[in-house]
DRENVO-73201 format. One record per atom (N, C-alpha, C, O): chain; atom name; x, y, z. Coordinates in Angstrom, 1 decimal. Layout:
N
<drenro kette="A" atom="CA" east="X" north="Y" up="Z"/>
...
This chain:
88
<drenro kette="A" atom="N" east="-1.3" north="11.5" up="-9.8"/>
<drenro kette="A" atom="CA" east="-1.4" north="10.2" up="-9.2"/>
<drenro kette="A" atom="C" east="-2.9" north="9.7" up="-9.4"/>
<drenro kette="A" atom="O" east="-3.8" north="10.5" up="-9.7"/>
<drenro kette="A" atom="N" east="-3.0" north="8.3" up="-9.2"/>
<drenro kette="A" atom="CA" east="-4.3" north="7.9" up="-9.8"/>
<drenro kette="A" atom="C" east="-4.8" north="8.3" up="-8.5"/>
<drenro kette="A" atom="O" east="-4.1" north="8.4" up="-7.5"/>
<drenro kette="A" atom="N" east="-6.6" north="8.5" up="-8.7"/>
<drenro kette="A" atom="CA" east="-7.3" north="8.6" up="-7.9"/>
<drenro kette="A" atom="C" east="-7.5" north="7.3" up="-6.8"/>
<drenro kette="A" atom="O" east="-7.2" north="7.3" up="-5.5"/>
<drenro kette="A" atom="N" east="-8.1" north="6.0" up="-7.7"/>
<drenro kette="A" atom="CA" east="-8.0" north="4.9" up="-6.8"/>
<drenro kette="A" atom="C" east="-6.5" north="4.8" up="-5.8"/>
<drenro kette="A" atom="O" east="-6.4" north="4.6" up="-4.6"/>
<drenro kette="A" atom="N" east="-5.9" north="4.9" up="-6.4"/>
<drenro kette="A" atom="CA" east="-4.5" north="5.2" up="-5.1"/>
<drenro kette="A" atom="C" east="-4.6" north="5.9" up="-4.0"/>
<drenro kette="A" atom="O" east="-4.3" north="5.5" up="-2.9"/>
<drenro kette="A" atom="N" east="-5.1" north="7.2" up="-4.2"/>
<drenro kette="A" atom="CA" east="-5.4" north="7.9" up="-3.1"/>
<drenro kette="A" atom="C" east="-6.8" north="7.6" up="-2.5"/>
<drenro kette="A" atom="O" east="-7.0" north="8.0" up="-1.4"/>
<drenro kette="A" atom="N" east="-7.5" north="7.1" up="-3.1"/>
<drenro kette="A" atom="CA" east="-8.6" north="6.3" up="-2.6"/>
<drenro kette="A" atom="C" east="-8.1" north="5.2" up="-1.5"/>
<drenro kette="A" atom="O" east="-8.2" north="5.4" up="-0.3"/>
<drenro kette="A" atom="N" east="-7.7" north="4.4" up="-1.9"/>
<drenro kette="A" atom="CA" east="-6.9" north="3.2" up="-1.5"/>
<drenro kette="A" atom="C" east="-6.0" north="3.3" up="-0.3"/>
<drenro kette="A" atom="O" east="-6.0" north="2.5" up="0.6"/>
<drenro kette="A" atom="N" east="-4.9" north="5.0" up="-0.5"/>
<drenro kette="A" atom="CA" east="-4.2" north="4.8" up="0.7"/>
<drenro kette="A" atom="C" east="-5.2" north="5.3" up="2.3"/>
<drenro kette="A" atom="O" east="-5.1" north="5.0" up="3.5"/>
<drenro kette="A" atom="N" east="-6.3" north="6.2" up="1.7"/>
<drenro kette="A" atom="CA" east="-6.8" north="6.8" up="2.8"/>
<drenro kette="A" atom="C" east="-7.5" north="5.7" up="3.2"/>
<drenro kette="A" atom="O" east="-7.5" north="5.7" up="4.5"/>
<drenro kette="A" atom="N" east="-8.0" north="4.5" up="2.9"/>
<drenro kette="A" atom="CA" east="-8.4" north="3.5" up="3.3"/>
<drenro kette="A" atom="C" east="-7.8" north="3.0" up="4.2"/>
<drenro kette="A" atom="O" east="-8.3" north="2.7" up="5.3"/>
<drenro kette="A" atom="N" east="-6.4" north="2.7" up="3.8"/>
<drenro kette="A" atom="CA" east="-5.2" north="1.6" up="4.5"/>
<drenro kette="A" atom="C" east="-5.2" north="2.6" up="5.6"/>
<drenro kette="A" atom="O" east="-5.3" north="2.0" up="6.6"/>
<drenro kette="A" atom="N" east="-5.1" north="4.3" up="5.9"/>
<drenro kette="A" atom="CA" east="-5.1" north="4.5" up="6.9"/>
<drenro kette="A" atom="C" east="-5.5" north="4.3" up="8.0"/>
<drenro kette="A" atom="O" east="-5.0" north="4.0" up="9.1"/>
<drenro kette="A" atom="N" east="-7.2" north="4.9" up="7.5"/>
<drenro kette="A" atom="CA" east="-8.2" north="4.4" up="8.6"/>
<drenro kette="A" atom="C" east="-8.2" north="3.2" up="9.4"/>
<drenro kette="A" atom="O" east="-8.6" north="3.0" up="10.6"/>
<drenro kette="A" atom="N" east="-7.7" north="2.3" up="8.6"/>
<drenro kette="A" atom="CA" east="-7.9" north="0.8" up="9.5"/>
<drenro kette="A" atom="C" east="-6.6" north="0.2" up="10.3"/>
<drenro kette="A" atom="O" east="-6.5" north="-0.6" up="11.3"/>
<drenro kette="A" atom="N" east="-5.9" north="0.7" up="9.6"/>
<drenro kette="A" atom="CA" east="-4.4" north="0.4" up="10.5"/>
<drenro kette="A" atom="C" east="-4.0" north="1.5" up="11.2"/>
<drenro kette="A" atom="O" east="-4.2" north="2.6" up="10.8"/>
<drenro kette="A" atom="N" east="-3.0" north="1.2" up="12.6"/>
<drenro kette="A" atom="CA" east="-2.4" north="2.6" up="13.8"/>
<drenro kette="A" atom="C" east="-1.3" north="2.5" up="12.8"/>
<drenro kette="A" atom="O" east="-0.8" north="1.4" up="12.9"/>
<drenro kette="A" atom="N" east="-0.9" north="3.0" up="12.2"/>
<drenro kette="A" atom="CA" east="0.2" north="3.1" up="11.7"/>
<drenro kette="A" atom="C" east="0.5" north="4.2" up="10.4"/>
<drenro kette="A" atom="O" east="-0.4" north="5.0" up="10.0"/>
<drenro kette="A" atom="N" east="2.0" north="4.1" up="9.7"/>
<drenro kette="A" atom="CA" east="2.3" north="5.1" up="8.6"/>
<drenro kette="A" atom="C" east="1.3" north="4.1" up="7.5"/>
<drenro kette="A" atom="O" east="0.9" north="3.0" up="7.6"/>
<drenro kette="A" atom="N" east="1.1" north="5.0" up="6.4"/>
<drenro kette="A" atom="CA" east="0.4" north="4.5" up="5.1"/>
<drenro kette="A" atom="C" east="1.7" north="5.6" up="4.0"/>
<drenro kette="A" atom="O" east="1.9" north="6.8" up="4.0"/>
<drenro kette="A" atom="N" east="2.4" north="4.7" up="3.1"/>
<drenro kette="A" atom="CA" east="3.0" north="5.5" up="1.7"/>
<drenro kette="A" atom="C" east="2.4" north="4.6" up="1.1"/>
<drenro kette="A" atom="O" east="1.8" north="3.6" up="1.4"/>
<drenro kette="A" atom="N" east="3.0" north="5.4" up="-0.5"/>
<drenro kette="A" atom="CA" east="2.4" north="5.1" up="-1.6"/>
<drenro kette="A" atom="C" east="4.1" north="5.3" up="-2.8"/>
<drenro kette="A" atom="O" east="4.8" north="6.2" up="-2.7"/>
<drenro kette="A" atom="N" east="4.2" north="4.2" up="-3.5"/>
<drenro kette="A" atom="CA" east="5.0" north="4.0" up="-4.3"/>
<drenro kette="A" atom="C" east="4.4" north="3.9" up="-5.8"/>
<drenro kette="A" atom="O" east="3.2" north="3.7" up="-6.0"/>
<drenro kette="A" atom="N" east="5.5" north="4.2" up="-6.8"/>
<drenro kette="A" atom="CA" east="5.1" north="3.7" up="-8.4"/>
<drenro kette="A" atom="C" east="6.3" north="3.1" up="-8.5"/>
<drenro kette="A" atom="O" east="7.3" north="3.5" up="-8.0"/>
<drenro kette="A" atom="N" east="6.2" north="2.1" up="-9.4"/>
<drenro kette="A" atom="CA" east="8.0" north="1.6" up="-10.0"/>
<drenro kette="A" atom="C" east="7.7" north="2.0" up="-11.8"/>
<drenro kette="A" atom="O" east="6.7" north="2.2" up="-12.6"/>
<drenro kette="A" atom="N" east="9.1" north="2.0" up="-11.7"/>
<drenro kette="A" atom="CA" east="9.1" north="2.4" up="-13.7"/>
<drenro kette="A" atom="C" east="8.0" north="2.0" up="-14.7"/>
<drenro kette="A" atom="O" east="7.9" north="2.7" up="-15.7"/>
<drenro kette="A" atom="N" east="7.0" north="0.8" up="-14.6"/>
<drenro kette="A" atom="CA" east="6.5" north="0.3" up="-15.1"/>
<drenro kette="A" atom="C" east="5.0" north="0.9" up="-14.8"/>
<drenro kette="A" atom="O" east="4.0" north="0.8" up="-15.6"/>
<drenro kette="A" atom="N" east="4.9" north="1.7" up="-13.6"/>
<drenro kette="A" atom="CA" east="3.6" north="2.3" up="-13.1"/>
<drenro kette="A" atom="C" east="2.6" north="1.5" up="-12.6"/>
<drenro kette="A" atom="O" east="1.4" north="1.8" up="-12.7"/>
<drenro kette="A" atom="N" east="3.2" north="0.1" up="-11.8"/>
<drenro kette="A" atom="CA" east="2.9" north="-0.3" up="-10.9"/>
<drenro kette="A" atom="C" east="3.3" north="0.5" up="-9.2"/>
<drenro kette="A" atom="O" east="4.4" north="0.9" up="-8.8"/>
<drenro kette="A" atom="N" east="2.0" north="0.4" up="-8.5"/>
<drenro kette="A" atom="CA" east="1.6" north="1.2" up="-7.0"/>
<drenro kette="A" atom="C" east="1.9" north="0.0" up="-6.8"/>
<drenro kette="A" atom="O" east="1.7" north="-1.0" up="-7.4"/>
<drenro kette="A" atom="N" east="2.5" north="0.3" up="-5.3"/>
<drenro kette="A" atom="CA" east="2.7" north="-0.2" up="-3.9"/>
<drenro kette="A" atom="C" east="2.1" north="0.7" up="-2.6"/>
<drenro kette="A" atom="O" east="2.6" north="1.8" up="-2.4"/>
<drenro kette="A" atom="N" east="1.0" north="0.2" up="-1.8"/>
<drenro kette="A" atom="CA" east="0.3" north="0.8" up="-0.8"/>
<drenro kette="A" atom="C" east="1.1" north="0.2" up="0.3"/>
<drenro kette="A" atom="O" east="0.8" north="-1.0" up="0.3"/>
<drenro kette="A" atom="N" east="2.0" north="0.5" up="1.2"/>
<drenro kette="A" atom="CA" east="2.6" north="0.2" up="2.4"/>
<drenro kette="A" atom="C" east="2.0" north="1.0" up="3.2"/>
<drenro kette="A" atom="O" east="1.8" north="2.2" up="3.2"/>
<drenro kette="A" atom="N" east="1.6" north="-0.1" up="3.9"/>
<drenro kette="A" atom="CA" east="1.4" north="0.0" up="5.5"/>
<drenro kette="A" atom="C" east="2.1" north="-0.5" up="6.6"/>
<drenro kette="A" atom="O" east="2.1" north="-1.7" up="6.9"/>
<drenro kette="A" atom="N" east="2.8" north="0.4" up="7.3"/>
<drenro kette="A" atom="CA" east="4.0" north="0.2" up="8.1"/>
<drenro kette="A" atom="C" east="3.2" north="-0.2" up="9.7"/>
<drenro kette="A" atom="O" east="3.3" north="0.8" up="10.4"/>
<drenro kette="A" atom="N" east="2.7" north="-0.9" up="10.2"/>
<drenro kette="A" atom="CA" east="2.2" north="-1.3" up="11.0"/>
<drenro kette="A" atom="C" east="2.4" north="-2.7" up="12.2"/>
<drenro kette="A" atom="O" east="3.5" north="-3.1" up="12.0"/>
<drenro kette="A" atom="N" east="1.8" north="-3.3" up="13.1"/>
<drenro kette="A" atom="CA" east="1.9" north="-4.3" up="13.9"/>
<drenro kette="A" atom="C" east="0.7" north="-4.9" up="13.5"/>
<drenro kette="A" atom="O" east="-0.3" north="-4.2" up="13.9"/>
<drenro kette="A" atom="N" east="0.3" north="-6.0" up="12.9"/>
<drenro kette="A" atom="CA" east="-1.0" north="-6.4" up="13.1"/>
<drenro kette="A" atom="C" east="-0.5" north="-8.1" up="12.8"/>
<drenro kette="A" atom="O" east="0.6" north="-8.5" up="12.3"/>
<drenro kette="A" atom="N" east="-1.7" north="-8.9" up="13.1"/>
<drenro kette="A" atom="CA" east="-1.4" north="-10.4" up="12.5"/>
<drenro kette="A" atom="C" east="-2.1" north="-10.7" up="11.4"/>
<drenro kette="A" atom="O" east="-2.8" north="-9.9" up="10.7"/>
<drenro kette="A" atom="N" east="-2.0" north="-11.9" up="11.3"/>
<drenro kette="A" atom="CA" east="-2.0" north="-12.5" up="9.6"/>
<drenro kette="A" atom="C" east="-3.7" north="-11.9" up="9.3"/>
<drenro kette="A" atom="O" east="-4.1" north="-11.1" up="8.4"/>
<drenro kette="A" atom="N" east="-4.6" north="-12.6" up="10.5"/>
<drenro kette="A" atom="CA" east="-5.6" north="-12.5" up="10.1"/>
<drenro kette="A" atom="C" east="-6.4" north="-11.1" up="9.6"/>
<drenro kette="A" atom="O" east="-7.0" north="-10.7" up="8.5"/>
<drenro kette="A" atom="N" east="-6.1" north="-10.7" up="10.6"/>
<drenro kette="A" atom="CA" east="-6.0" north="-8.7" up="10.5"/>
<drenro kette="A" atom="C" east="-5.6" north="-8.5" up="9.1"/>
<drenro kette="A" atom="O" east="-6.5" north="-8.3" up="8.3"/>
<drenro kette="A" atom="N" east="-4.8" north="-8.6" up="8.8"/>
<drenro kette="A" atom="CA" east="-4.2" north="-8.3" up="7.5"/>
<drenro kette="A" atom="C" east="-5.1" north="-8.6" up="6.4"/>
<drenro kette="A" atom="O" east="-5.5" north="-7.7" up="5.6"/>
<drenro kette="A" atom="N" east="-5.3" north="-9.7" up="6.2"/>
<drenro kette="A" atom="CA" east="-6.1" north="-10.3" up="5.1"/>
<drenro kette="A" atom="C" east="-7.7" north="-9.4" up="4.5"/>
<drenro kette="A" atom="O" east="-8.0" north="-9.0" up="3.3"/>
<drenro kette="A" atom="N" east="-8.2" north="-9.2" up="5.8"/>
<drenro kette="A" atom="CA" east="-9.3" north="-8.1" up="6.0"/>
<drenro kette="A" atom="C" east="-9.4" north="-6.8" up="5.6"/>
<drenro kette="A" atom="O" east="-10.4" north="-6.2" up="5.2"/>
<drenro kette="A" atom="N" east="-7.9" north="-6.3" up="5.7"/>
<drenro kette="A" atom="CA" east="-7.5" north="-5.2" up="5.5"/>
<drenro kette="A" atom="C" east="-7.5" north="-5.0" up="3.9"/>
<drenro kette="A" atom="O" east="-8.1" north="-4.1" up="3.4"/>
<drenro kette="A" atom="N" east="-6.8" north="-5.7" up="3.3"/>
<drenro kette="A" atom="CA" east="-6.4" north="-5.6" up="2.0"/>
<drenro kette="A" atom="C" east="-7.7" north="-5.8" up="1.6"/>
<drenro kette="A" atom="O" east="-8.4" north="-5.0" up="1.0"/>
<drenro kette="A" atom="N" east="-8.1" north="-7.1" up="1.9"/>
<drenro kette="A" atom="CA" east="-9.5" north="-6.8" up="0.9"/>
<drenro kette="A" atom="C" east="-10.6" north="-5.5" up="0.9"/>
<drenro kette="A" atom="O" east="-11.4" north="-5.2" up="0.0"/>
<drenro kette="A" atom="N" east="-10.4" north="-4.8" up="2.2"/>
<drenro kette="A" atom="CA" east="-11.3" north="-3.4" up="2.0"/>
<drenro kette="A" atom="C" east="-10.4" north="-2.3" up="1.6"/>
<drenro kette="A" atom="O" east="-10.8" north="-1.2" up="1.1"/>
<drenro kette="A" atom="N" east="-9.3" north="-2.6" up="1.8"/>
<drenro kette="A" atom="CA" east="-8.7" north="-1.6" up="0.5"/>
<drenro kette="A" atom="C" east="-8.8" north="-1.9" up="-1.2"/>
<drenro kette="A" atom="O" east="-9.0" north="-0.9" up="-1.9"/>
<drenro kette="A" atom="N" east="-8.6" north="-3.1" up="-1.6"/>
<drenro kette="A" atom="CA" east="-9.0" north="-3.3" up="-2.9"/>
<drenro kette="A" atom="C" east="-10.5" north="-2.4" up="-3.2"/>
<drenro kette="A" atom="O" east="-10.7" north="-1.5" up="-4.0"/>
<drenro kette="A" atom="N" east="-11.3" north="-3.0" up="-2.4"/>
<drenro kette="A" atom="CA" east="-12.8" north="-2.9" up="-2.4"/>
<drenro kette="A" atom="C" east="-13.1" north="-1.6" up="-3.1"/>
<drenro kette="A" atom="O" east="-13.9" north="-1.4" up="-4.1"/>
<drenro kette="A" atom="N" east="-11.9" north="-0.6" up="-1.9"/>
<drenro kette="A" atom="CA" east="-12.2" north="1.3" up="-2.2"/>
<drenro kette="A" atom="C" east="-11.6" north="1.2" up="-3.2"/>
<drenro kette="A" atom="O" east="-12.2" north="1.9" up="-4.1"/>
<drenro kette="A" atom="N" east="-10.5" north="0.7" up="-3.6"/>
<drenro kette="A" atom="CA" east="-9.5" north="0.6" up="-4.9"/>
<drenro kette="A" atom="C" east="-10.2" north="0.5" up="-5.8"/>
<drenro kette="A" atom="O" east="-9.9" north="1.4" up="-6.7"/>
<drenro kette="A" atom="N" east="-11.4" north="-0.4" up="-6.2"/>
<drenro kette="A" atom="CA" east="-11.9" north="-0.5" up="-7.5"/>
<drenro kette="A" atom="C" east="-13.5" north="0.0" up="-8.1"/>
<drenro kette="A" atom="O" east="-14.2" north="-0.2" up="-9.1"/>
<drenro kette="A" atom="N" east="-13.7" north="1.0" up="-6.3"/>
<drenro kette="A" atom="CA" east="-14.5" north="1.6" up="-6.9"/>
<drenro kette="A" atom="C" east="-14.4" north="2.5" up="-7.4"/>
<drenro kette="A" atom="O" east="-15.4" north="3.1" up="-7.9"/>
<drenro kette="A" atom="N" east="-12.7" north="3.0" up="-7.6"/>
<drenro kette="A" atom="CA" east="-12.9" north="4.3" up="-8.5"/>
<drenro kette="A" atom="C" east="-12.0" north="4.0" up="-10.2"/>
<drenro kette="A" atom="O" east="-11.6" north="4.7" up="-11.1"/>
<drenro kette="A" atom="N" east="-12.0" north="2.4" up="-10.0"/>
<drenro kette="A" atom="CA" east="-11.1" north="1.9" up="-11.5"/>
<drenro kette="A" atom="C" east="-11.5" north="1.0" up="-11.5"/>
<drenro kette="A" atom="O" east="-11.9" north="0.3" up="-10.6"/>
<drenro kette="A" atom="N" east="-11.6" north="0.8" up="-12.8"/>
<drenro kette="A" atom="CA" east="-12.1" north="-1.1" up="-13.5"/>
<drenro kette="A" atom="C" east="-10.5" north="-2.1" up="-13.7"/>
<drenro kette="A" atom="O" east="-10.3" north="-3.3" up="-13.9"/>
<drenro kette="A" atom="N" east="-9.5" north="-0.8" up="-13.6"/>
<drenro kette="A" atom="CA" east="-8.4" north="-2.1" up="-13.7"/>
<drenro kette="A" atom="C" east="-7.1" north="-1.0" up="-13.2"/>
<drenro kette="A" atom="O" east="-7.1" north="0.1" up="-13.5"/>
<drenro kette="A" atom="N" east="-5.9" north="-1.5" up="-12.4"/>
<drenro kette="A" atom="CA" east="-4.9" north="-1.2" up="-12.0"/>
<drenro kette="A" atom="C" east="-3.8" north="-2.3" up="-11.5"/>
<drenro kette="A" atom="O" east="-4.1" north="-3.4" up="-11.1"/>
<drenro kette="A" atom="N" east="-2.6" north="-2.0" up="-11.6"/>
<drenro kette="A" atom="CA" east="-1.6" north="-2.9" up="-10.8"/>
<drenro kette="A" atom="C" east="-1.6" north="-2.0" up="-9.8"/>
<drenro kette="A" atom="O" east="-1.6" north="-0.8" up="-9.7"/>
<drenro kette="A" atom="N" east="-1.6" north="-3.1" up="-8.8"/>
<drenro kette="A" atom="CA" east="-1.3" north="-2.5" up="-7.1"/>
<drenro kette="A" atom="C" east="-1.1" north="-3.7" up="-6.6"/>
<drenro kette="A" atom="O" east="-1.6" north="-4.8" up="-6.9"/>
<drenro kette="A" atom="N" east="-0.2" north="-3.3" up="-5.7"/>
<drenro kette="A" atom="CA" east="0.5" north="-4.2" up="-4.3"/>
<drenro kette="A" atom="C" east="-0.2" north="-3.5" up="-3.1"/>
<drenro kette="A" atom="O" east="-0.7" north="-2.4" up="-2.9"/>
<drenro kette="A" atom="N" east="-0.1" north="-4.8" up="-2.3"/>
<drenro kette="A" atom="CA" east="-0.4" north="-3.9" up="-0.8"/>
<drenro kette="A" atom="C" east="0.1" north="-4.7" up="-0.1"/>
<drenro kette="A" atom="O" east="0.0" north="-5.9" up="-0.4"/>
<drenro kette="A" atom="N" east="0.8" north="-4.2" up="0.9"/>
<drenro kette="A" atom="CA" east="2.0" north="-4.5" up="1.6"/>
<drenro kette="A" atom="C" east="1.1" north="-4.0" up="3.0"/>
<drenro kette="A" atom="O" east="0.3" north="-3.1" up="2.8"/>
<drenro kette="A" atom="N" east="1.3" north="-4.5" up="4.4"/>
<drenro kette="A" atom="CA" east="1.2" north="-4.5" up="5.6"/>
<drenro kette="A" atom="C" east="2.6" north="-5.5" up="6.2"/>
<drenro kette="A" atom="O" east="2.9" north="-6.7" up="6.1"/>
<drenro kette="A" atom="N" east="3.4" north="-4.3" up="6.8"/>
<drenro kette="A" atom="CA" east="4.8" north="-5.0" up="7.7"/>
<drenro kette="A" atom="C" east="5.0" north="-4.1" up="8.7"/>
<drenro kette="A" atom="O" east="4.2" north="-3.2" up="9.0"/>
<drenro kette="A" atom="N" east="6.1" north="-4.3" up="9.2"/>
<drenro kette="A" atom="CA" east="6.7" north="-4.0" up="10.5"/>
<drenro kette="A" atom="C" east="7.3" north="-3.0" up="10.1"/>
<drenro kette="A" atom="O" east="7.3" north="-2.7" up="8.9"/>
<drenro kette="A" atom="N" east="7.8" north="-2.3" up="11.1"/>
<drenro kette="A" atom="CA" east="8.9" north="-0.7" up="11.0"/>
<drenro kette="A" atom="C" east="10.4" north="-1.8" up="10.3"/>
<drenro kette="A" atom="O" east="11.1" north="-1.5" up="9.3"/>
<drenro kette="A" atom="N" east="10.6" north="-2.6" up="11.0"/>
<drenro kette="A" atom="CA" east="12.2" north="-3.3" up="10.7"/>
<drenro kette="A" atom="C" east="12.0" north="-4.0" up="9.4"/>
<drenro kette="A" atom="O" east="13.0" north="-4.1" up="8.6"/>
<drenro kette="A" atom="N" east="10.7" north="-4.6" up="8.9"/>
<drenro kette="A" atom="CA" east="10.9" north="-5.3" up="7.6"/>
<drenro kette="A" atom="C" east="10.2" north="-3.9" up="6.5"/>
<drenro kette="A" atom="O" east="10.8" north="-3.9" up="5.4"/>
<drenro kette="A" atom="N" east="9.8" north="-3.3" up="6.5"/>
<drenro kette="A" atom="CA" east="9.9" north="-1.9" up="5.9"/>
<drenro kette="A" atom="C" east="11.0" north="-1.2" up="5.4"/>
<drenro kette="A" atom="O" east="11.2" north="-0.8" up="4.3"/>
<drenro kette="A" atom="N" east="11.9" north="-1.2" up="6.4"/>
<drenro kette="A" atom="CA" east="13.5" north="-1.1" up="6.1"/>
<drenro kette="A" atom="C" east="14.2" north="-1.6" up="5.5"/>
<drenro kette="A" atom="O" east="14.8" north="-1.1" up="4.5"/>
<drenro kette="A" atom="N" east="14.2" north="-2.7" up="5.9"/>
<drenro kette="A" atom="CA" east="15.0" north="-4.0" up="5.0"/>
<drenro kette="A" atom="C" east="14.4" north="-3.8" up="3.2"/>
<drenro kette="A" atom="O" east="15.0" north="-3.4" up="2.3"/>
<drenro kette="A" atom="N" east="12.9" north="-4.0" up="3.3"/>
<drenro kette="A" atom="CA" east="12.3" north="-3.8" up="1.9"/>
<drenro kette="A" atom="C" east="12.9" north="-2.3" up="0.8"/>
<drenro kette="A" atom="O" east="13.2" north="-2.2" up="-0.4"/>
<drenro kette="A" atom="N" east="12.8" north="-1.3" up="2.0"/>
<drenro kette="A" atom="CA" east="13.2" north="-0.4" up="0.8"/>
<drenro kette="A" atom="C" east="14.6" north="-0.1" up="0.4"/>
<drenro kette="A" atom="O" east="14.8" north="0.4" up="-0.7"/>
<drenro kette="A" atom="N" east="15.7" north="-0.6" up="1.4"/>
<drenro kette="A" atom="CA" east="16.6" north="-0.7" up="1.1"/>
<drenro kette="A" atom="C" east="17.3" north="-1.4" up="-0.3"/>
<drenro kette="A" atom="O" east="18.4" north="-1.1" up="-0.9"/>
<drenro kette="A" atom="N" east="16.4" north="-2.3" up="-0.5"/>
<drenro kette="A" atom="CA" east="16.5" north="-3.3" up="-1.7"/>
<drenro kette="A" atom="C" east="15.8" north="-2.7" up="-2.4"/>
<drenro kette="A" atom="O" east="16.3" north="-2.7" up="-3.5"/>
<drenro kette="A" atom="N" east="14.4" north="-2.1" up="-2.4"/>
<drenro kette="A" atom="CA" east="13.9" north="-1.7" up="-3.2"/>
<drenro kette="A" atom="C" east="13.7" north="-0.3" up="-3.7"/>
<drenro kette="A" atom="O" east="12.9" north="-0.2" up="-4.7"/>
<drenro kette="A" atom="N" east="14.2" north="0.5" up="-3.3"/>
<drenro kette="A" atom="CA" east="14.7" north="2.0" up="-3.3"/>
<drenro kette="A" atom="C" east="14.9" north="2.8" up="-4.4"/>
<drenro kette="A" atom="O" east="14.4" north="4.0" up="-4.5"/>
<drenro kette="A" atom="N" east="15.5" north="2.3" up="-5.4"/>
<drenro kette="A" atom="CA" east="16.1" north="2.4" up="-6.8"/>
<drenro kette="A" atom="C" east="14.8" north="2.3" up="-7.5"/>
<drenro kette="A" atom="O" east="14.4" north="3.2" up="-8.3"/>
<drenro kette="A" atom="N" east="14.3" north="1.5" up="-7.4"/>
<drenro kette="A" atom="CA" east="13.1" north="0.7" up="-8.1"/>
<drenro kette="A" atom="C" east="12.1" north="1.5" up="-8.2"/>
<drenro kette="A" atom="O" east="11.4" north="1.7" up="-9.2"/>
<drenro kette="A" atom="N" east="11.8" north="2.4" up="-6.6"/>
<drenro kette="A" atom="CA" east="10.6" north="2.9" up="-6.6"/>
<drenro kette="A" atom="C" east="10.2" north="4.1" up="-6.1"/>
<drenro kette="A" atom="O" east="10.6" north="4.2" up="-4.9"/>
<drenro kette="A" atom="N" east="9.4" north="5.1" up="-6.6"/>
<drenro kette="A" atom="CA" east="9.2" north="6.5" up="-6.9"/>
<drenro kette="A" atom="C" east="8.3" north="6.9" up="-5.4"/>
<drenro kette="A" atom="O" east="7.4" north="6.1" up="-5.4"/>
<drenro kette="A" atom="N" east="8.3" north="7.3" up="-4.7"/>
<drenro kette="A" atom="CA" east="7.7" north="8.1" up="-3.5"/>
<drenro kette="A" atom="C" east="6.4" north="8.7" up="-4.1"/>
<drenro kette="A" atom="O" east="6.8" north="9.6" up="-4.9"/>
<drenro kette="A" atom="N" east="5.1" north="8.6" up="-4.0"/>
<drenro kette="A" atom="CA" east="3.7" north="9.2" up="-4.4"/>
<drenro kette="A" atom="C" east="3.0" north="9.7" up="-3.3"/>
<drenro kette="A" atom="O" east="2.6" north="10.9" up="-3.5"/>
<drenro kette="A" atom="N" east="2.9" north="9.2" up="-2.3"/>
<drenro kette="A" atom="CA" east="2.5" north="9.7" up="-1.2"/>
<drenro kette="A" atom="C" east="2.9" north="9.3" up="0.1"/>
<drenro kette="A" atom="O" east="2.5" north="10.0" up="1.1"/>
């Protein structure tokens, strides 16, 4: 797994109470979920200091970052399950 990924999710942990996984889809596009309670604003903040750690250890990657709920977490992988690979 790429480094910045695991760069990236230890980040998303630190800042949020919550689970942190890590996905690839076929294409080897990452998804960083963070399974959490927080609001919009919260969130925004967050992602950007995860990028931040994200690109200090790459000059280029696809990545998603996701911050949701336990119930829309569910809903998401359900649909998206097929699609995508468990990393951490």
């Amino acid at each position: 797994m790429n480094d910045a990924i695991i760069a990236g999710a230890k980040k998303l942990s630190e800042l949020i109470n919550g689970t942190v996984e890590a996905y690839v889809d076929e294409d080897g596009s990452y998804y960083l979920i963070g399974i959490t309670d927080m609001d919009c604003r919260t969130n925004a903040r967050i992602v950007t200091q995860v990028l931040d750690e994200i690109y200090k250890h790459t000059d280029s990657i696809n990545v998603t970052i996701l911050l949701m709920e336990k119930n829309a977490y569910k809903s998401y992988m359900e649909k998206n399950k097929s699609a995508l690979k468990r990393v951490l």
